[in-house]
N, C-alpha and C positions, 0 to 999 in steps of 0.2 A: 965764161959762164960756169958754173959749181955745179959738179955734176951730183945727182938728186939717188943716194943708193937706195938700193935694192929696199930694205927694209925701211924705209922711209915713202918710196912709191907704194910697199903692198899697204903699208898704216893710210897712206893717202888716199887710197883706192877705199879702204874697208869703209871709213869716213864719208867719202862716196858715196857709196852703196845703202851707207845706214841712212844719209840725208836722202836719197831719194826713194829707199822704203818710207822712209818716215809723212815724207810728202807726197808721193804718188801711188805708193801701196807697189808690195812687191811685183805685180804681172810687170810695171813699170821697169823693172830691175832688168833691163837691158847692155849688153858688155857697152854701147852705145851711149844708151843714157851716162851710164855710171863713168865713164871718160869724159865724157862733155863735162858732167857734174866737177869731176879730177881737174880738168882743164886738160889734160892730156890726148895723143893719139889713140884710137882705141885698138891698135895694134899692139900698144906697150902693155895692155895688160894681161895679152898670152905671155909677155915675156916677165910679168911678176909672177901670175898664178897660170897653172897649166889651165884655166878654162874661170867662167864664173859661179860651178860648182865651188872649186874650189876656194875661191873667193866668198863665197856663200858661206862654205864652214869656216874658214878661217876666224870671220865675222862673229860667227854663232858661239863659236869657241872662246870669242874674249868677251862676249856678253853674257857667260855664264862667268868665268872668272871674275866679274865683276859682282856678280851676285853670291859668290864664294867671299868674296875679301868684305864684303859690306857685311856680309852675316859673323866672319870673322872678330872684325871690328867691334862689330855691335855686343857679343859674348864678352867680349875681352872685360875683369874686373865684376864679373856676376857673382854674386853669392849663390844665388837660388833660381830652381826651374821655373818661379815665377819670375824673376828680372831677368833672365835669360831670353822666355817668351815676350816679354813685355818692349824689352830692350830692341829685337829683334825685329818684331812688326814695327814697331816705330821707325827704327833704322830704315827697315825697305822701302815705308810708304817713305819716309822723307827722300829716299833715291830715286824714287819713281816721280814725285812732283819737281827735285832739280832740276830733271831731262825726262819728260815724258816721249820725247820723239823715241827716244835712245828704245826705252821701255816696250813703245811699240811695235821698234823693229824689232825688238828680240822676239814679243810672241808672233809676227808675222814670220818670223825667220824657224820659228818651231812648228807653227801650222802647215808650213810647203813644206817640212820634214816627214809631219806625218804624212802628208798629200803623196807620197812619192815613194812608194814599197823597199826604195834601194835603201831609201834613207830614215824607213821609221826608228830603225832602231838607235838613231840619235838622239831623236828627241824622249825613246823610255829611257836611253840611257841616262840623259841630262833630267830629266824628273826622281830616279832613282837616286842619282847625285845627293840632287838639293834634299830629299827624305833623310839620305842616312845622314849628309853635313849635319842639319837641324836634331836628326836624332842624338847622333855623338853629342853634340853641344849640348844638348838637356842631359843625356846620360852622365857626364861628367859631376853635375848637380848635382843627382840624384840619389846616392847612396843607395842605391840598390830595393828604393822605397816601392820603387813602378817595377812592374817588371818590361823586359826588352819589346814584347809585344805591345802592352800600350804603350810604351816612351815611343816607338815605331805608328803607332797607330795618333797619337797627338801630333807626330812631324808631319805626318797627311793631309790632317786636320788642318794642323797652322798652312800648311802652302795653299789647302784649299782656298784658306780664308784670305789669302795673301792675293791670289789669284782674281779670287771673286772682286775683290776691294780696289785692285785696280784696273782689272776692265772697265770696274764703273766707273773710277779717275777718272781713265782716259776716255771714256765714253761722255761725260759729263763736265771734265776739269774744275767738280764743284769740292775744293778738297774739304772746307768747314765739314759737309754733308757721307763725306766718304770717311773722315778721321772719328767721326762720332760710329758710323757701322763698326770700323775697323777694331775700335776698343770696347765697341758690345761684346764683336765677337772674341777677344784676347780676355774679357773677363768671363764668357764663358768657358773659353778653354783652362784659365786657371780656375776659375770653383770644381772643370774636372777634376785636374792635376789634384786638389783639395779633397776631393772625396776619396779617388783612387789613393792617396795617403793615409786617411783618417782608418780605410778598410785596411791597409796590411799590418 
């Protein structure tokens, strides 16, 4: 029999964990459930992660990388803050409709961050993140047309919007009706981008 390493049971487990937030909502997220889920003993998983905290962030952590590489992706080949924005919100919504489960455990897995004093400051951490990512990527556009405060003040805006757009997805799975809000609100943030220019 082939034995199953280390880093192949913690990837098994995280997978785990995200199918049955996704399906039973986190309170469900027991070291218990999440082995049955593995097909595993649930003693094997103190011996991947010291506990299912840490399993918890391990999780949390490649759900954000994931959201780093898409926004990557999505700048790569931009001329302008406006195909930067534009490029960007489209990229996410469409990552959010390939795997909506995925999607949901990540904000279930940010909500019990904040729920938990030890651990809020993961989840300001990881919002912080995605502002300055989204900022740098506009910044680089921009020749120095915006200044730093609203280029900072637009990445807010857009994750707000990102935010709002797919809680309703996943709320509703109506994407025709979420992709129409999602590009009201991406052309209102370019006519900003558009006036803060015309003014400097």
């Amino acid at each position: 029999m082939q034995r199953v390493s280390l880093q192949d049971k913690r990837e098994s487990l995280q997978q785990a964990l995200l199918r049955v937030i996704a399906r039973d909502g986190i309170e469900q997220a027991t070291v218990r459930n999440i082995a049955a889920e593995a097909n595993i003993n649930p003693a094997a998983v103190s011996y991947a992660f010291s506990g299912k905290d840490e399993l918890m962030m391990t999780l949390h952590l490649a759900l954000q990388a994931d959201v780093y590489a898409v926004v990557e992706r999505a700048v790569q080949g931009c001329a302008t803050i406006e195909d930067a924005i534009t490029s960007m919100a489209k990229a996410y919504f469409e990552h959010t409709v390939r795997d909506p489960d995925r999607q949901r455990a990540h904000m279930e897995l940010t909500l019990s961050a904040l729920a938990r004093a030890e651990s809020r400051e993961i989840a300001k951490m990881q919002y912080e993140g995605y502002i300055k990512q989204l900022a740098d990527a506009v910044s680089k556009l921009d020749c120095g047309r915006i200044s730093k405060t609203e280029i900072t003040q637009i990445a807010r805006m857009g994750l707000a919007l990102m935010d709002g757009v797919i809680v309703q997805y996943l709320s509703t799975r109506n994407q025709s009706v979420c992709k129409k809000t999602l590009n009201l609100g991406v052309s209102l943030l370019l006519s900003h981008c558009k006036a803060l220019k015309e003014r400097a």
